[in-house]
PQR file of N, CA, C, O and H, with PARSE charges and radii, in Angstrom:
ATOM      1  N   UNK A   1      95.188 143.008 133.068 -0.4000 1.5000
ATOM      2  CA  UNK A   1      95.263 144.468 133.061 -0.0000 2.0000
ATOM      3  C   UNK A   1      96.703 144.921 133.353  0.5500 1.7000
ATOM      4  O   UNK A   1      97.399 144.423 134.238 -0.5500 1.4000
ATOM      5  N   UNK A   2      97.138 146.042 132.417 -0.4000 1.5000
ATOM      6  CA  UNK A   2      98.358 146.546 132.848 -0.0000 2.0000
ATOM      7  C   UNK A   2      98.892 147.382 133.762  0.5500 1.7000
ATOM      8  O   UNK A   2      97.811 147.573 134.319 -0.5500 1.4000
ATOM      9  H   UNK A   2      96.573 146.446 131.698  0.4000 1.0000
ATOM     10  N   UNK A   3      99.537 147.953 134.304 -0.4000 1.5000
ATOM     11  CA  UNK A   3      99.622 149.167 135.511 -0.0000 2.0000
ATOM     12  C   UNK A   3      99.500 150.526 134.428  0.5500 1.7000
ATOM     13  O   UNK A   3      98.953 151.489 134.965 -0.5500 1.4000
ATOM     14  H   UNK A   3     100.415 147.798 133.851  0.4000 1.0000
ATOM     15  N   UNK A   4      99.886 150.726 133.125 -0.4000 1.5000
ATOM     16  CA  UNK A   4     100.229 151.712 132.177 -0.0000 2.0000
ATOM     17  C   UNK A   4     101.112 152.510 132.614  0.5500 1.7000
ATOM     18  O   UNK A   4     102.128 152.177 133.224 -0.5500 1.4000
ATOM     19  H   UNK A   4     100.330 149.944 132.689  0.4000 1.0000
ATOM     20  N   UNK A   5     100.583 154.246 132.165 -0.4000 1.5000
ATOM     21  CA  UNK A   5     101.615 154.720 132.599 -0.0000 2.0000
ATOM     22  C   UNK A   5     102.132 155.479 133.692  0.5500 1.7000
ATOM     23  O   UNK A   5     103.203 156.030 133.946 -0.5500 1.4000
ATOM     24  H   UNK A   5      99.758 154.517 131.670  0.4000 1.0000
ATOM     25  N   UNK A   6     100.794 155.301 134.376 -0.4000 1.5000
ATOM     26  CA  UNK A   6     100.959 155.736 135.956 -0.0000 2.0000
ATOM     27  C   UNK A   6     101.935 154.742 137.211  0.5500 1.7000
ATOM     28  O   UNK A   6     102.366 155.182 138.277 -0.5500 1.4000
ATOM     29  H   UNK A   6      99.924 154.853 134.169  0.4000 1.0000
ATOM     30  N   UNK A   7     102.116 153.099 136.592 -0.4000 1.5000
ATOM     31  CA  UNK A   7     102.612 152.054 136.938 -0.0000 2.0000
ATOM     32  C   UNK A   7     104.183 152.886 136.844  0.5500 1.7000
ATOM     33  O   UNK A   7     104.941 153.168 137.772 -0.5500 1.4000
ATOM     34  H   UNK A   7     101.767 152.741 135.726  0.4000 1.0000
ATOM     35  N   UNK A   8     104.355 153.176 135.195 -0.4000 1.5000
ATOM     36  CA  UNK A   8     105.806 153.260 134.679 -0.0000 2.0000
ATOM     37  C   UNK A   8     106.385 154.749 135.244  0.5500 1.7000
ATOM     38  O   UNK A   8     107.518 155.213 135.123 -0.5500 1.4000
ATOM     39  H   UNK A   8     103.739 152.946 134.442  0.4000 1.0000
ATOM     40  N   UNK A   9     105.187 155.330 135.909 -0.4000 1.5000
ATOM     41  CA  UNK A   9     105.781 156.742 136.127 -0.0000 2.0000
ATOM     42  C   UNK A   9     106.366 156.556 137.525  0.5500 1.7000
ATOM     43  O   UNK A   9     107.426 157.095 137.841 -0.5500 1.4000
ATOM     44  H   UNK A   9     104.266 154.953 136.007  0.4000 1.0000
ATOM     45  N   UNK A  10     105.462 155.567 138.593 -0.4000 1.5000
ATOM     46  CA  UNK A  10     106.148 155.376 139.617 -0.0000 2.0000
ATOM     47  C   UNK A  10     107.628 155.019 139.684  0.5500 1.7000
ATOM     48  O   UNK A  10     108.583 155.548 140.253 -0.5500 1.4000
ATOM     49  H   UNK A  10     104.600 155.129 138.336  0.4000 1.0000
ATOM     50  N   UNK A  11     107.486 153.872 138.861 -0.4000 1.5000
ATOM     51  CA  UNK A  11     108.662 152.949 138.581 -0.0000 2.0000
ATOM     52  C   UNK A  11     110.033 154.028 138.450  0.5500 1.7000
ATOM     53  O   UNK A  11     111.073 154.067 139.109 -0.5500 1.4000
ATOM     54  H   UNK A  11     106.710 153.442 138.399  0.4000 1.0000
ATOM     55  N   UNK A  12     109.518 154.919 137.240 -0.4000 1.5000
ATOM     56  CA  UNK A  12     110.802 155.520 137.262 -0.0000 2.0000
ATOM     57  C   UNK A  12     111.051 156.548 138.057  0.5500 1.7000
ATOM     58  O   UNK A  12     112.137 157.113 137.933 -0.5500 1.4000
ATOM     59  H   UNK A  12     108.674 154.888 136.706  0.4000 1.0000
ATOM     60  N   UNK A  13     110.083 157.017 139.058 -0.4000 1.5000
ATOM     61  CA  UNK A  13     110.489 158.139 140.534 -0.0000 2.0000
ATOM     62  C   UNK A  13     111.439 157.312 141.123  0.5500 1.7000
ATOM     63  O   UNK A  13     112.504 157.741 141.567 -0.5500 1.4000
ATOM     64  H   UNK A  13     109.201 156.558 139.159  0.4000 1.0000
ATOM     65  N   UNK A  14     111.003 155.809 141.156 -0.4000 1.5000
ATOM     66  CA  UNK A  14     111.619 155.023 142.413 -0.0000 2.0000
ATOM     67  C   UNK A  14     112.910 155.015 142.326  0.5500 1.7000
ATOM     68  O   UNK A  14     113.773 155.174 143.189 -0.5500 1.4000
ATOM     69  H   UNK A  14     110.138 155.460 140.795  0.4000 1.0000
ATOM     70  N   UNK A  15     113.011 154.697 140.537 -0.4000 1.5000
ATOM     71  CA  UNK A  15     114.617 154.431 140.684 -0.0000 2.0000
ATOM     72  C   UNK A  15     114.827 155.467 140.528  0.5500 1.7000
ATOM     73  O   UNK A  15     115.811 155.224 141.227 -0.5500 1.4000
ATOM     74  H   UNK A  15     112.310 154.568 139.836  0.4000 1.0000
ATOM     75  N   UNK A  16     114.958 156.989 140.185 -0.4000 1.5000
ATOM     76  CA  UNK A  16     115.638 157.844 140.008 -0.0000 2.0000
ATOM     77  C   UNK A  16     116.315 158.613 141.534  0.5500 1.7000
ATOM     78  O   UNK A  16     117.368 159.234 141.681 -0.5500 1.4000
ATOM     79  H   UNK A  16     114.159 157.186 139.617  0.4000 1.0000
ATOM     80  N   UNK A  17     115.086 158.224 142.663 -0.4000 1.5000
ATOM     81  CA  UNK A  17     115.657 158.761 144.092 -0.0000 2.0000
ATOM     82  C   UNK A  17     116.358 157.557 144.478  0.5500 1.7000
ATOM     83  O   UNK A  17     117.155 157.729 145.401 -0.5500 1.4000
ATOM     84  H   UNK A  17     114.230 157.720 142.544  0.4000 1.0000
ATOM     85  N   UNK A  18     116.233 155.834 143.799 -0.4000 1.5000
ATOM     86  CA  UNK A  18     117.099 155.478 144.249 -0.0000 2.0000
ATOM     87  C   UNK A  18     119.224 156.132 144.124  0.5500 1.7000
ATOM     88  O   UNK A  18     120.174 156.375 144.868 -0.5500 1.4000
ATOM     89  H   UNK A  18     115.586 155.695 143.049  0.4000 1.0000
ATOM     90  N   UNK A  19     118.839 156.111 142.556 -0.4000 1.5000
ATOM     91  CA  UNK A  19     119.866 157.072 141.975 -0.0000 2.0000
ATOM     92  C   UNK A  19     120.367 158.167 142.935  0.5500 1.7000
ATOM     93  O   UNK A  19     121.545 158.420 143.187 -0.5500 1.4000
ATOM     94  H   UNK A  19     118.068 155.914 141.951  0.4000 1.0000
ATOM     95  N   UNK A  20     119.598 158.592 143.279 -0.4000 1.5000
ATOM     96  CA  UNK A  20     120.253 159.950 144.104 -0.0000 2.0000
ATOM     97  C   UNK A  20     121.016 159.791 145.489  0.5500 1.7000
ATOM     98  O   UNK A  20     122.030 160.376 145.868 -0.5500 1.4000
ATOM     99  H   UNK A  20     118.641 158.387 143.074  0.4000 1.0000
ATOM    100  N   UNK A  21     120.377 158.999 146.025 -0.4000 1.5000
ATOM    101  CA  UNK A  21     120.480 158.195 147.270 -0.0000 2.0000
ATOM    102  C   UNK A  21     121.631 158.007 147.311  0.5500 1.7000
ATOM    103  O   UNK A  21     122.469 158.493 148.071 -0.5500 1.4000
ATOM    104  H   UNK A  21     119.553 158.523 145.717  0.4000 1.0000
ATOM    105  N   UNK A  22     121.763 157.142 146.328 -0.4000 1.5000
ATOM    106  CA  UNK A  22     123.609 156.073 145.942 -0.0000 2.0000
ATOM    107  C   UNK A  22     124.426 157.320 145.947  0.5500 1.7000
ATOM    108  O   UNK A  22     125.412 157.516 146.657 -0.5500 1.4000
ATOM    109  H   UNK A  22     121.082 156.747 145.711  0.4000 1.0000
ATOM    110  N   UNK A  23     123.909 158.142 145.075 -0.4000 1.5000
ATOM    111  CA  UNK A  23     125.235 159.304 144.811 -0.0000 2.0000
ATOM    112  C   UNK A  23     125.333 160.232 145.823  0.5500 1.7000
ATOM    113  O   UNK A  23     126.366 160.889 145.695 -0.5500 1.4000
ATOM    114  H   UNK A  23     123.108 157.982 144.498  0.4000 1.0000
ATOM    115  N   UNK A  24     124.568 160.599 146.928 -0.4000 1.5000
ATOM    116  CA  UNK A  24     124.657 161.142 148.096 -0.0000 2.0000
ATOM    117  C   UNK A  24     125.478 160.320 149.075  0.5500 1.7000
ATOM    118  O   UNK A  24     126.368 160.766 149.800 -0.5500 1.4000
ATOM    119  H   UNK A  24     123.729 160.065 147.031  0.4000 1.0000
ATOM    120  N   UNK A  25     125.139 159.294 149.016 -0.4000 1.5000
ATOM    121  CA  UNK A  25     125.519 157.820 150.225 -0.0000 2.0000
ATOM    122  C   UNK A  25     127.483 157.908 150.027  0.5500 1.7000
ATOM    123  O   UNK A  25     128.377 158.103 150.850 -0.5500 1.4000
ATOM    124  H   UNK A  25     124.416 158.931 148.428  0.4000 1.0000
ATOM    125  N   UNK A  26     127.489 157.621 148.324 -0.4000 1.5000
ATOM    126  CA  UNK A  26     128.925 157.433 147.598 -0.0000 2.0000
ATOM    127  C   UNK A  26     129.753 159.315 148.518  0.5500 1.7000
ATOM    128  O   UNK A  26     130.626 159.415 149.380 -0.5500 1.4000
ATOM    129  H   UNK A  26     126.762 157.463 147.655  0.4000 1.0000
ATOM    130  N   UNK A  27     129.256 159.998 148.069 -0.4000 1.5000
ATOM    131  CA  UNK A  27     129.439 161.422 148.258 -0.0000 2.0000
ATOM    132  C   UNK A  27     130.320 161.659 150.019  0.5500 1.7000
ATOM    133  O   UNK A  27     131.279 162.409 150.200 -0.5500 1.4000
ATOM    134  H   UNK A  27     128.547 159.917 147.369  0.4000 1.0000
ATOM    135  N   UNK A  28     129.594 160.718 151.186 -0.4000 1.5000
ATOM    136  CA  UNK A  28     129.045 160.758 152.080 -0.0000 2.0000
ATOM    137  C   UNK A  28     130.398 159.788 152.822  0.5500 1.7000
ATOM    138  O   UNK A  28     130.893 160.100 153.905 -0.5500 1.4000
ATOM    139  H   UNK A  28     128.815 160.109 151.039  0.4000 1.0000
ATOM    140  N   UNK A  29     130.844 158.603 152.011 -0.4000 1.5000
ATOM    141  CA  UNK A  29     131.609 158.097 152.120 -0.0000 2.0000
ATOM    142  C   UNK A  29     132.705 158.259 151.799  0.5500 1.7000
ATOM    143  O   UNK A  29     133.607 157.931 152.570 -0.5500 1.4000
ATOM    144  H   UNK A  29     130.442 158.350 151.131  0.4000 1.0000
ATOM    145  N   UNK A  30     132.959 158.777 150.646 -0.4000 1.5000
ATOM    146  CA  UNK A  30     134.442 159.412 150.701 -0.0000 2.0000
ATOM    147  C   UNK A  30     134.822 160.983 151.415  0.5500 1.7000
ATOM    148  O   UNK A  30     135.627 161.805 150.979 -0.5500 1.4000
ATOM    149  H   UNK A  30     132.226 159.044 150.019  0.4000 1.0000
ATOM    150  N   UNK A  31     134.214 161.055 152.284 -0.4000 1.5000
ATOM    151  CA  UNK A  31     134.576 162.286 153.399 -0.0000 2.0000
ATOM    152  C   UNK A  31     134.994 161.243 154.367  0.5500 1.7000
ATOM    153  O   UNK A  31     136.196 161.493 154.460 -0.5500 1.4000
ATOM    154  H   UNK A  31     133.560 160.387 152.639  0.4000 1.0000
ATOM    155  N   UNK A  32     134.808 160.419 155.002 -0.4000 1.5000
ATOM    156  CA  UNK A  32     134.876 159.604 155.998 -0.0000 2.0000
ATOM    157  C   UNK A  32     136.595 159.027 155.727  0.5500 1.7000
ATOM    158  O   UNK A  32     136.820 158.288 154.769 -0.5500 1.4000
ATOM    159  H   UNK A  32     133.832 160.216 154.926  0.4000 1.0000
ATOM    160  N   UNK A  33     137.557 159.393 156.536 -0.4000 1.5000
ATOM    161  CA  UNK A  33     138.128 158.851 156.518 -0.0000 2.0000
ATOM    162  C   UNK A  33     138.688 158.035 157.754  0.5500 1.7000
ATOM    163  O   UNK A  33     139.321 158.436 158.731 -0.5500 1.4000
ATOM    164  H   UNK A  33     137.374 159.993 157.314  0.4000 1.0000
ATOM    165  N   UNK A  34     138.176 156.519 157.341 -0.4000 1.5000
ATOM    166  CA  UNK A  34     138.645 155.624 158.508 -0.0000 2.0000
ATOM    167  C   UNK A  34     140.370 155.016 158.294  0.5500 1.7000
ATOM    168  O   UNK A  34     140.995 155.068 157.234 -0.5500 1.4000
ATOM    169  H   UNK A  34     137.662 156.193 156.547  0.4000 1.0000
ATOM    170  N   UNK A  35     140.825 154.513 159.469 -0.4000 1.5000
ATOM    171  CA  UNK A  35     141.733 154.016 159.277 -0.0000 2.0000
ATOM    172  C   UNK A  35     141.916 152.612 160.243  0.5500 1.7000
ATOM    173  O   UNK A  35     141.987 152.563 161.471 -0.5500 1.4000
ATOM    174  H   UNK A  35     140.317 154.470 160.329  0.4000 1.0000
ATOM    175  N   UNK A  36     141.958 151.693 159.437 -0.4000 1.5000
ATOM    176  CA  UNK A  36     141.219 150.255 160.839 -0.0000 2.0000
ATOM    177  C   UNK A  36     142.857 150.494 161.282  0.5500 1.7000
ATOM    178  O   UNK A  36     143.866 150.705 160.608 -0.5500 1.4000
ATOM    179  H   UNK A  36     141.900 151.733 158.440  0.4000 1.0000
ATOM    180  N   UNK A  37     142.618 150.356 162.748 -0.4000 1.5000
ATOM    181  CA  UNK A  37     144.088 149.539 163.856 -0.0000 2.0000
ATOM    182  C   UNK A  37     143.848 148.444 164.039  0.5500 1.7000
ATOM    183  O   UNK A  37     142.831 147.876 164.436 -0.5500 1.4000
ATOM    184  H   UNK A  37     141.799 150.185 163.296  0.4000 1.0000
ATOM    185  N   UNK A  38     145.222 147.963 163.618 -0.4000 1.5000
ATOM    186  CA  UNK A  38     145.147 146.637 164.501 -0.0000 2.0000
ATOM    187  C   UNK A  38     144.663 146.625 165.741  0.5500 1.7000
ATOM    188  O   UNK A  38     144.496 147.609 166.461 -0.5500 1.4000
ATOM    189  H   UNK A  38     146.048 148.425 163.295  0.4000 1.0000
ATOM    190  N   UNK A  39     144.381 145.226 166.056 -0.4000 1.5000
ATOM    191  CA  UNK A  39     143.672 144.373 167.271 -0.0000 2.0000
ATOM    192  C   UNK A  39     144.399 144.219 168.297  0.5500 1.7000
ATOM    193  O   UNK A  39     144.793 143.062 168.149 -0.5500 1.4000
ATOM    194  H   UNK A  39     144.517 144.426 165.471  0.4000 1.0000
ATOM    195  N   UNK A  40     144.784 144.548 169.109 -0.4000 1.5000
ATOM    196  CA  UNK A  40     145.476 144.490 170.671 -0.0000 2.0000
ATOM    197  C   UNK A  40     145.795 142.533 169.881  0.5500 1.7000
ATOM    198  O   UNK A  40     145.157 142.056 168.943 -0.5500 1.4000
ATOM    199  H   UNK A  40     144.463 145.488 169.229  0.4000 1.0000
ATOM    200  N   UNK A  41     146.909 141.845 170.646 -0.4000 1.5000
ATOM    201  CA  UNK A  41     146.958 140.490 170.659 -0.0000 2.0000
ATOM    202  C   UNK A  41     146.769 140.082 171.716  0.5500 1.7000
ATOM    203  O   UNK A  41     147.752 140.510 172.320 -0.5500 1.4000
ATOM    204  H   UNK A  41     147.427 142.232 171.409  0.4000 1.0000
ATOM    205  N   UNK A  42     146.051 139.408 172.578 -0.4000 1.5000
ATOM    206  CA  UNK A  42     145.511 139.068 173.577 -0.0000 2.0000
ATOM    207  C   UNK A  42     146.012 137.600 174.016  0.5500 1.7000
ATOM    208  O   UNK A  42     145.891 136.558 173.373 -0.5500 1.4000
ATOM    209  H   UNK A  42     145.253 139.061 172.087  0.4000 1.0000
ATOM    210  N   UNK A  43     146.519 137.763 175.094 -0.4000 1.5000
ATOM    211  CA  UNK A  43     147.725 136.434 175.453 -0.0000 2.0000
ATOM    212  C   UNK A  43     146.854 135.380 176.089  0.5500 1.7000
ATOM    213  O   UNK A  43     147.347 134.317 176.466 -0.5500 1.4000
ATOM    214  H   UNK A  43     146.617 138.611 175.616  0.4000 1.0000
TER
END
């Protein structure tokens, strides 16, 4: 038995909020601006 098209309708909600996710996340990250410091050198 197949899932049809209630299977394929999930399928494509899933990835489409995955989609959104990424482009919120991406969005989310370039506001952030880090800047790494160096590490103290520890004698």
């Amino acid at each position: 038995m197949t899932p049809g098209l209630l299977g394929f309708v999930v399928f494509a909600a899933l990835g489409v909020a995955t989609w959104f996710l990424l482009k919120s996340m991406n969005k989310q990250f370039k506001r952030v601006d880090f800047v790494e410091e160096p590490e103290p050198v520890k004698e």
